[in-house]
C-alpha positions in Angstrom: 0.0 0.0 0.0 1.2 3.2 -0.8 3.2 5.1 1.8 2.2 7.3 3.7 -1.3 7.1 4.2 -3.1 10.4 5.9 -2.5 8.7 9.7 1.2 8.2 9.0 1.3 11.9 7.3 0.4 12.9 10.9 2.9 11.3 12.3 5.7 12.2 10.3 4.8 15.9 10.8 4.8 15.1 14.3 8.0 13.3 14.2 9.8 15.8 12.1 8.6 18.5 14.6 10.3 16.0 17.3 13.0 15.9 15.4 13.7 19.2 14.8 13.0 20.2 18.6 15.5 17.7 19.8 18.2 18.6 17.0 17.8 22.1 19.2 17.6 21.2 22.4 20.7 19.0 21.6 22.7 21.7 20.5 21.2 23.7 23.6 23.0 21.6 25.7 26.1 21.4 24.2 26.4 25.4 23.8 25.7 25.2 27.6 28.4 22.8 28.4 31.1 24.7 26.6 29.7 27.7 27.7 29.0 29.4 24.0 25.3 31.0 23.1 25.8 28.5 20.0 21.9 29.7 18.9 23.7 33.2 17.8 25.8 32.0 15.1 25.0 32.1 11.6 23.8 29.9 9.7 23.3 27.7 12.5 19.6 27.6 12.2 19.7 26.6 8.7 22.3 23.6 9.2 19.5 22.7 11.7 17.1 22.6 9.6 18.8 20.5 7.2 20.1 18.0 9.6 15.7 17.3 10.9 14.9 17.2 7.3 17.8 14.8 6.6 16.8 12.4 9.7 13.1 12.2 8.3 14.5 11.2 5.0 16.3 8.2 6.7 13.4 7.2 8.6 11.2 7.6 5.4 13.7 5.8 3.9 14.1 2.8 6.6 10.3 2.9 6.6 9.8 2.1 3.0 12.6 0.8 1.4 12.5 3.6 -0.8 15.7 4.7 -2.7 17.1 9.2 -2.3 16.7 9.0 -5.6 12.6 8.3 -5.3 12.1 10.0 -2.1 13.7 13.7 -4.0 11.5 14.1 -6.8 13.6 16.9 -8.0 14.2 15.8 -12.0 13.5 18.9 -14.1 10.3 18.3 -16.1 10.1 19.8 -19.7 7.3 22.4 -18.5 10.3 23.2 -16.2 11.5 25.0 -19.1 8.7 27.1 -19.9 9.4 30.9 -18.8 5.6 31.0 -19.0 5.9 29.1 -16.0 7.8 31.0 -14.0 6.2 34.4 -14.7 2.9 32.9 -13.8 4.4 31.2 -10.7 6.4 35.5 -9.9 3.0 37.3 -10.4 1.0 34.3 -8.5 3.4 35.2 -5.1 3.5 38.8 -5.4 -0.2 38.5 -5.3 -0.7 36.1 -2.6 2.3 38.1 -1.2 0.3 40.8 -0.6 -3.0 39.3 0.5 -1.3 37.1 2.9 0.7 40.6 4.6 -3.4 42.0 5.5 -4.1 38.1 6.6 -1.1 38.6 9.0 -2.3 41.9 10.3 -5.8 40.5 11.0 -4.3 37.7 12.6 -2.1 40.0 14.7 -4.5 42.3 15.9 -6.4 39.4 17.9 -3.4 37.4 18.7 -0.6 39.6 19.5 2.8 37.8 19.3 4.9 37.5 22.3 8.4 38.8 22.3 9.7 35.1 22.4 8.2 34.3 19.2 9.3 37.7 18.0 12.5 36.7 19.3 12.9 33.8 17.4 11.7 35.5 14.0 14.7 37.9 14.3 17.2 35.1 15.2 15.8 32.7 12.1 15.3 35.6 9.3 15.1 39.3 10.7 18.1 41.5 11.8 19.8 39.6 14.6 21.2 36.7 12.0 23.1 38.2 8.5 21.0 38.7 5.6 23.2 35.8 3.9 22.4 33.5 6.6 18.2 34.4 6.7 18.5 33.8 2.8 20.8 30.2 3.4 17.8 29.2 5.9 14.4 30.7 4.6 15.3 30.8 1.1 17.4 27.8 0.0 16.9 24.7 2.8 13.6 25.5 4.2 11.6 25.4 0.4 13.9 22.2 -0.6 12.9 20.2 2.6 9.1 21.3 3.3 8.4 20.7 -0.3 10.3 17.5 -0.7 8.4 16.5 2.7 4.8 17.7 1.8 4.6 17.8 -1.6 7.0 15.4 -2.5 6.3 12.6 0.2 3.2 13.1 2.0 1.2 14.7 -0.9 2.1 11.6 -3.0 1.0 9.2 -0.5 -2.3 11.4 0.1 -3.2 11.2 -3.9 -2.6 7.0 -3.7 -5.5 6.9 -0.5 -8.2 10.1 -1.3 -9.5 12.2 -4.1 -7.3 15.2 -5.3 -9.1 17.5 -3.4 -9.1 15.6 -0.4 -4.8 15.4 -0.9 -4.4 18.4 -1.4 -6.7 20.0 1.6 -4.8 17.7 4.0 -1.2 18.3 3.0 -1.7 22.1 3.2 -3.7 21.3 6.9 0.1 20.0 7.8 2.1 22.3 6.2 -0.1 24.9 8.5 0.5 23.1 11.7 4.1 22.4 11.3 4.9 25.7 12.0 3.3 25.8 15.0 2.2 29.5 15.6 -1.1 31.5 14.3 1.1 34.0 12.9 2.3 31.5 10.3 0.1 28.7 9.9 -3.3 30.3 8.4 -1.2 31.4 5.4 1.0 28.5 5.0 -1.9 26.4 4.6 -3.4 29.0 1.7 -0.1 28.4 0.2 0.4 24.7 1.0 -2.9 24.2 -1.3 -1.4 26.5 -4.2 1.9 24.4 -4.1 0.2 21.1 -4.0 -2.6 22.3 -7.1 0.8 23.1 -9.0 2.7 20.3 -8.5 -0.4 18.1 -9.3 -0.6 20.2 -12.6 2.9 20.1 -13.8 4.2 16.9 -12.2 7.2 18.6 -11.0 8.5 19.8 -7.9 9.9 22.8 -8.7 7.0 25.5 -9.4 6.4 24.8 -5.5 9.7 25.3 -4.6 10.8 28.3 -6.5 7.5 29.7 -5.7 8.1 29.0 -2.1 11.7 30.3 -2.0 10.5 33.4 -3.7 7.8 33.6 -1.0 10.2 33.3 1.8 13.0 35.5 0.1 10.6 38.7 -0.1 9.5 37.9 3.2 13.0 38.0 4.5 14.6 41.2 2.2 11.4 43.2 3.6 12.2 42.2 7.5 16.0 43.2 6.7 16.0 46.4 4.3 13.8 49.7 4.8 11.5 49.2 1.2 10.9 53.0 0.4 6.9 52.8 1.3 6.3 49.6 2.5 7.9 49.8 5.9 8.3 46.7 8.4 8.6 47.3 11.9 11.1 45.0 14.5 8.3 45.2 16.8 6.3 42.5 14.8 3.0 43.8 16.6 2.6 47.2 15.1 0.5 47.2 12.5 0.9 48.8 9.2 -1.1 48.3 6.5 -0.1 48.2 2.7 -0.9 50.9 0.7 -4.2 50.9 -0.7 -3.4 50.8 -4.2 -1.3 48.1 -3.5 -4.0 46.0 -1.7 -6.0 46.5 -5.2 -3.6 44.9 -7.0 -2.7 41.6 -4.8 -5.8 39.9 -5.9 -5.4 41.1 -9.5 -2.1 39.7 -9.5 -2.6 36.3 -7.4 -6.0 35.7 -9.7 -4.0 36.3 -13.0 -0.9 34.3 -12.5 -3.1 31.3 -10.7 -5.1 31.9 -14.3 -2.2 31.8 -16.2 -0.7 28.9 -14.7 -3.2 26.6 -15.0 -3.2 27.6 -18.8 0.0 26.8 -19.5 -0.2 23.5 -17.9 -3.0 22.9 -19.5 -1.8 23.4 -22.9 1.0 21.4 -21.8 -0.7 18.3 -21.0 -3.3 18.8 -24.2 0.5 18.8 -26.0 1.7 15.8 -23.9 -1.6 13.8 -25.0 -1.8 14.7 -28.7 1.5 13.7 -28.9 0.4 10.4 -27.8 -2.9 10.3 -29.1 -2.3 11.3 -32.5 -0.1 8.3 -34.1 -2.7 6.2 -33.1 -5.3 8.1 -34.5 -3.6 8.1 -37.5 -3.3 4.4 -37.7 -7.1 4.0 -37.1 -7.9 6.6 -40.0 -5.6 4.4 -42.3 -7.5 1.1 -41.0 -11.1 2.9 -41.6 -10.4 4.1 -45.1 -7.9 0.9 -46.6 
């Protein structure tokens, strides 16, 4: 039976959660014992990352039997090649981009965040880490891993046991949760559906990882530079809004690269099946008329 099911989804987002909690207490201990506040270097928090994600690849892999090469769906796809693509995918996040900013304000106004978890966002992306090292962690490992996890693993087992739909809903209900915080989750799971309806589309990976990286990357440049009228403050709690004009546009932009996207893949899979379709066709046409 086709691995993982949507019980064993749940618990490898829990486990990977475990992991990645004891991969920090662990180095915790050790910065304690040699008397070094290890969580301040750089790029530590990314290596971190990538270490969890590398230990629920080996359990997946123990699990299942399956090979790296079939748990990292990462082989570039011919629609991989289309630019049309990758401007859809651009003007797709700059819209959601935006929508998602006004989300996180409405979310913030009822649910303040607490200057731990404040805390932490400035050691993983904002100003107390180097912009090099936010971009190494938010912008390179994080997309590879959560999309090789829950688009590349989970959704696929998901897709083997329910509907599309269903798949797709439940993956992006994970991909909320494992971040554990309202400040995150409600858009990660808008996103998590997006990603998952792309790679279902295309068949490839990497529309939901570029888009996620790109995502992450504005996220991160915004936190770190002062962007001449859109303005982010370190205290994550003060809201401010965008500009009107630019709340106009986010849902023009998200609605016309979602549009487009599903255009080109469609004409991409009409191309993929005509290409198979026609020779036979052909062959019957000579059988009718000899």
């Amino acid at each position: 039976m086709a691995y993982p099911n949507l019980k064993q989804s749940i618990w490898l987002t829990v486990l990977f959660l475990l992991i990645t909690i004891g991969v920090g207490i662990s180095v915790a201990i050790v910065g304690y014992i040699i008397d070094e506040p290890l969580d301040e270097y750089d790029y530590l928090s990314g290596l971190l990352s990538l270490a969890s994600f590398i230990l629920i690849l080996c359990y997946v892999s123990h699990r299942t039997g399956r090979t790296w090469k079939d748990m990292l769906p990462l082989a570039i796809t011919d629609i991989d090649y289309n630019w049309r693509v990758w401007l859809s995918v651009g003007l797709s996040i700059l819209g959601l981009g935006i929508m998602l900013s006004e989300l996180n304000n409405a979310v913030i106004s009822v649910i303040p965040m607490p200057d731990v978890m404040q805390d932490i966002y400035h050691k993983l992306v904002g100003k107390k880490v180097s912009y090099l090292s936010a971009l190494t962690g938010a912008v390179v490992i994080a997309p590879l891993g959560e999309e090789i996890l829950f688009r590349g693993i989970i959704l696929r087992g998901l897709l083997a046991h329910y509907t599309q739909s269903r798949a797709i809903v439940w993956s992006a209900i994970l991909f909320g949760l494992v971040h554990l915080n309202p400040w995150q989750s409600p858009g990660a799971f808008i996103l998590g559906i997006v990603f998952a309806w792309w790679v279902i589309q295309t068949g490839s990976l990497w529309p939901a990882i570029l888009g996620h990286a790109l995502n992450n990357f504005l996220f991160v440049t915004f936190v770190h530079f002062e962007i001449p009228g859109f303005p982010i403050s370190e205290d994550f709690n003060v809201i401010i809004h965008n500009p009107w004009w630019l709340n106009a546009c986010g849902p023009i932009l998200a609605a016309l690269g979602l549009w487009w996207f599903y255009r080109v893949a469609k004409q991409k899979k009409t191309g993929c099946l005509a290409a198979r379709v026609e020779p036979e066709d052909i062959e019957e046409a000579r059988k009718d008329t000899g």
